[in-house]
C-alpha positions in Angstrom: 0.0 0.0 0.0 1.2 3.9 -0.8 -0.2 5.9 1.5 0.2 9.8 1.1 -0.8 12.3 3.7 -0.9 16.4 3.6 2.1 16.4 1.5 3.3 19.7 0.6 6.5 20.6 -1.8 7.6 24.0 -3.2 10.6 25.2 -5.6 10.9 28.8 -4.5 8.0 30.6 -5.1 6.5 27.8 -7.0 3.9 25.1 -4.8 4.2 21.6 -6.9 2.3 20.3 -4.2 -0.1 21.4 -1.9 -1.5 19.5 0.7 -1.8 16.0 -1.0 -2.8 12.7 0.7 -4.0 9.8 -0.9 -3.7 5.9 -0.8 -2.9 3.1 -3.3 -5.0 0.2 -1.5 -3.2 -3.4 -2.1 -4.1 -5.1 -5.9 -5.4 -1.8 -7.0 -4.6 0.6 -9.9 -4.5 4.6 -9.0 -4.2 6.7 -11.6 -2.9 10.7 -10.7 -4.3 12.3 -13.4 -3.8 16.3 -14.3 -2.4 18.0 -17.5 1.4 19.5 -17.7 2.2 21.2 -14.4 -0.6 19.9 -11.6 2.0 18.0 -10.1 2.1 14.3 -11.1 5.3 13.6 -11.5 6.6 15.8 -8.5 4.3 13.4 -6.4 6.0 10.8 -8.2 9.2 11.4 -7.6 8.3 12.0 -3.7 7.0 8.7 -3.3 9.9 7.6 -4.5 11.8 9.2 -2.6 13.9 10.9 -5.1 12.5 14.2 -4.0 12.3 15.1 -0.4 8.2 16.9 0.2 8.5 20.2 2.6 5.7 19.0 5.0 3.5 15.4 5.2 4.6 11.9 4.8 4.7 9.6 2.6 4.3 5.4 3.6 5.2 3.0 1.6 4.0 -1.1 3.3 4.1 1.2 6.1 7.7 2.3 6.2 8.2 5.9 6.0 9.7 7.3 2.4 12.3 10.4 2.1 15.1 10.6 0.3 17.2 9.5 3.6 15.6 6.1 3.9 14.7 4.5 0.9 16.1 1.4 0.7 13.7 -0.6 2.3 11.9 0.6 -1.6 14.5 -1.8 -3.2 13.0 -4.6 -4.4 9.7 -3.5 -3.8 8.8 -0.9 -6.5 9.4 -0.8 -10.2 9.3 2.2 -12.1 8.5 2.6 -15.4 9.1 6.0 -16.9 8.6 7.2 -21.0 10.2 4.9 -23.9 11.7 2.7 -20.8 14.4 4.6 -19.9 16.8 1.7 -21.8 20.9 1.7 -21.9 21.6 1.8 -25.6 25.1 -0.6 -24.8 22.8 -3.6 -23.5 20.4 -6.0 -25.1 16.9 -6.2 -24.3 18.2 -9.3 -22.3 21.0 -7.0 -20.5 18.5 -4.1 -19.5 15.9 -6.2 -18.3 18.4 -8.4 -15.6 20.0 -5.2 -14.2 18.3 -4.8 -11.4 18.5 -9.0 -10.6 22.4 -8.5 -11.1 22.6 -5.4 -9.1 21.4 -7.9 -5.9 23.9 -10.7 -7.4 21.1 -13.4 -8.2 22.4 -16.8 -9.6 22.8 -16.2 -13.4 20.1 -19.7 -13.8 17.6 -17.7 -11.6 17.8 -14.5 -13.3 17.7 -16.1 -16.7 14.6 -18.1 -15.8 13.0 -15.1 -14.7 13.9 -12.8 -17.8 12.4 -16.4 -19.7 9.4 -15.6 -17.6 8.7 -12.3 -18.4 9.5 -12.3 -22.2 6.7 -14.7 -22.5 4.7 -13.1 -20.5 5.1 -10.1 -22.6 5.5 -11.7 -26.2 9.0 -11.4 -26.7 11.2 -14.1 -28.2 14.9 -15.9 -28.0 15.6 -13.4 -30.7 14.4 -9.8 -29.4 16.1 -10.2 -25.9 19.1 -10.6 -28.0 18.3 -6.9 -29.8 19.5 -3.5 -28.8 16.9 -0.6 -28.2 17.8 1.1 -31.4 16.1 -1.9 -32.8 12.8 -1.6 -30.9 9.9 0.1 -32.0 8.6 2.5 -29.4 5.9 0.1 -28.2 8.7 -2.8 -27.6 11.0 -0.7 -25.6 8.2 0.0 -23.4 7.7 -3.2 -22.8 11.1 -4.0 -22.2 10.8 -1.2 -19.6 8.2 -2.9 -18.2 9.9 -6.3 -17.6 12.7 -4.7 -15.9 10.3 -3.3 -13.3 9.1 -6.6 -13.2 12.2 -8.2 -13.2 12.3 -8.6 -9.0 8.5 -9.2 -8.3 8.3 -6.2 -6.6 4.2 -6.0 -5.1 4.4 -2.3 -6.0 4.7 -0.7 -10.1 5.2 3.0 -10.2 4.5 4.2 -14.3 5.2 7.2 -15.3 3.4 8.8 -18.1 4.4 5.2 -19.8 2.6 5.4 -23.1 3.0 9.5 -23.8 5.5 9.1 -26.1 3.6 6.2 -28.6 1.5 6.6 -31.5 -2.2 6.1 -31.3 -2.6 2.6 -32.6 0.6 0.9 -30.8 -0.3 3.1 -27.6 -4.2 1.9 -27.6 -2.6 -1.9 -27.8 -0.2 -1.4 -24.7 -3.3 0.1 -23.2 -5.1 -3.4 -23.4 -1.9 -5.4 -22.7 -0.9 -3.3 -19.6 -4.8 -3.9 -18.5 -4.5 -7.3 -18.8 -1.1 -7.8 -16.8 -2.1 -5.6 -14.2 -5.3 -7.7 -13.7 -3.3 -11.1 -14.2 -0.4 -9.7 -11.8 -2.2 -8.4 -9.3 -0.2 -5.6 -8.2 -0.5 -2.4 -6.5 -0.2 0.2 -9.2 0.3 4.3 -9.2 -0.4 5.4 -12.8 0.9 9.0 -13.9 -1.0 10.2 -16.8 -3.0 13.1 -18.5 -4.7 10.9 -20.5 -8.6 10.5 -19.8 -8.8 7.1 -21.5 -6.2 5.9 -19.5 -8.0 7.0 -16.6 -10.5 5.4 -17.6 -9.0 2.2 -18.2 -6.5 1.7 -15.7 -8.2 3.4 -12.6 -9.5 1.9 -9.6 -9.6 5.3 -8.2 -8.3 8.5 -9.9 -7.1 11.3 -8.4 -7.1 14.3 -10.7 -4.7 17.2 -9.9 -4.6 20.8 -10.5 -1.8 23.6 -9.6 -0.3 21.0 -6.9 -3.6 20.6 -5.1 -6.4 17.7 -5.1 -8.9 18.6 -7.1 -11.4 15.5 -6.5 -10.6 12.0 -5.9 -12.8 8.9 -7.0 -14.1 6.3 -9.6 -14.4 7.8 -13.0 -17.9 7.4 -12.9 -18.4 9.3 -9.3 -15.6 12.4 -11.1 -18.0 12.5 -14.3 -21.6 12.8 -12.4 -20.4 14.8 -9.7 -17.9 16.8 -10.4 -16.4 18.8 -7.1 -16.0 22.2 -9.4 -16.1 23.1 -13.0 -12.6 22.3 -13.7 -13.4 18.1 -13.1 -15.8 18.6 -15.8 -13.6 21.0 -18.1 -11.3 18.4 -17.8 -12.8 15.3 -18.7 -14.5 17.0 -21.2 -11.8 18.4 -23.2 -10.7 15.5 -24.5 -13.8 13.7 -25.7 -14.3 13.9 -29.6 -16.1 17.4 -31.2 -20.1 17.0 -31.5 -19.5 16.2 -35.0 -17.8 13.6 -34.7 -19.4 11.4 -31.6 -21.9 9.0 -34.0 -19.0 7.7 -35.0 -17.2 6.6 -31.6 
């Protein structure tokens, strides 16, 4: 569980973060939602404890997060950020193990386990042999996704993971992310601006504004009762023009 409570964070005269709590229950998928600016990603990077907040807390499993005392985190989260985040020297098969040789498994353990995940995400003997550069956008994003995998962690931490993808390959790794996080059963915090992914992914959605909670819920409790305008502005400005909707 990720449990976030009155966390405040400022860069000079700049609030990223006012006054945020929330909490990723166990098995669940919660989605921060918000367009460029509201604060997703500095949340992010606090409950990872990559950025230390000015006032609150932040709990991961119970154990308290800060940029001091993270490494009980090791092992426990994967993060997956934009296109991967992939070394260009290493092989799909190299990336993916790194975190398994960081901790010095047994080369037949991690090799099982990269096995594992490459058919549990459709790649073959012959892409983990591959280098990025050969990847299309969707594959490295997969392979980004094994290596968060790669340890079991019970927690997955994605970061705006399918921004940078085209509409067709990004609406496929919509549907296969949907289905592993079913079949995985972890807990998940989902950065996006994306409504559909919202839509999709979230168990509960908590949708950001100017470093403050705007309103936190199910999709359907944010679209028929919105806490201000702005929830309906939001969710609305990315549904297709009226002259286009008989066709959707």
């Amino acid at each position: 569980m990720i449990t976030v409570r009155r966390v405040s964070k400022r860069y000079g005269a700049t609030v990223a973060l006012d006054d945020v709590s929330l909490e990723a229950a166990p098995a669940t998928t919660h989605v921060l939602l918000g367009s460029s600016g509201s604060g997703k990603s500095t949340l992010l990077r606090v409950v990872l404890g990559l950025v230390g907040a000015d006032a609150g807390e932040v709990l991961v499993d119970g154990a308290a997060v800060t940029p001091g005392a993270r490494r009980h985190l090791l092992g426990r989260v994967g993060y997956v950020v934009q296109e991967g985040g992939l070394y260009p020297h290493l092989t799909v098969r190299g990336n993916v193990s790194l975190p398994a040789d960081a901790l010095g498994w047994p080369l037949a353990r991690t090799a099982a386990r990269v096995r594992a995940l490459a058919e549990l995400t459709g790649f073959d003997e012959a892409m983990l042999r591959r280098y990025p550069a050969e990847l299309s956008g969707g594959q490295r994003q997969r392979v980004g996704l094994m290596r968060a995998l790669v340890l079991d962690p019970p927690l997955l931490v994605l970061d705006e993971p399918l921004g940078a993808l085209d509409p067709i390959v990004r609406a496929d790794l919509q549907a296969e992310l949907r289905r592993l996080f079913g079949a995985l059963g972890k807990t998940v915090l989902l950065v996006t601006h994306d409504v559909r992914e919202a839509v999709l992914f979230g168990s509960t959605i908590t949708l950001l504004r100017a470093g403050r909670v705007v309103q936190q819920g199910t999709f359907a409790e944010l679209a028929r009762k919105p806490a201000e305008p702005f929830v309906t502005e939001f969710l609305g400005a990315q549904a297709p023009p009226p002259e286009l909707r008989e066709y959707f």
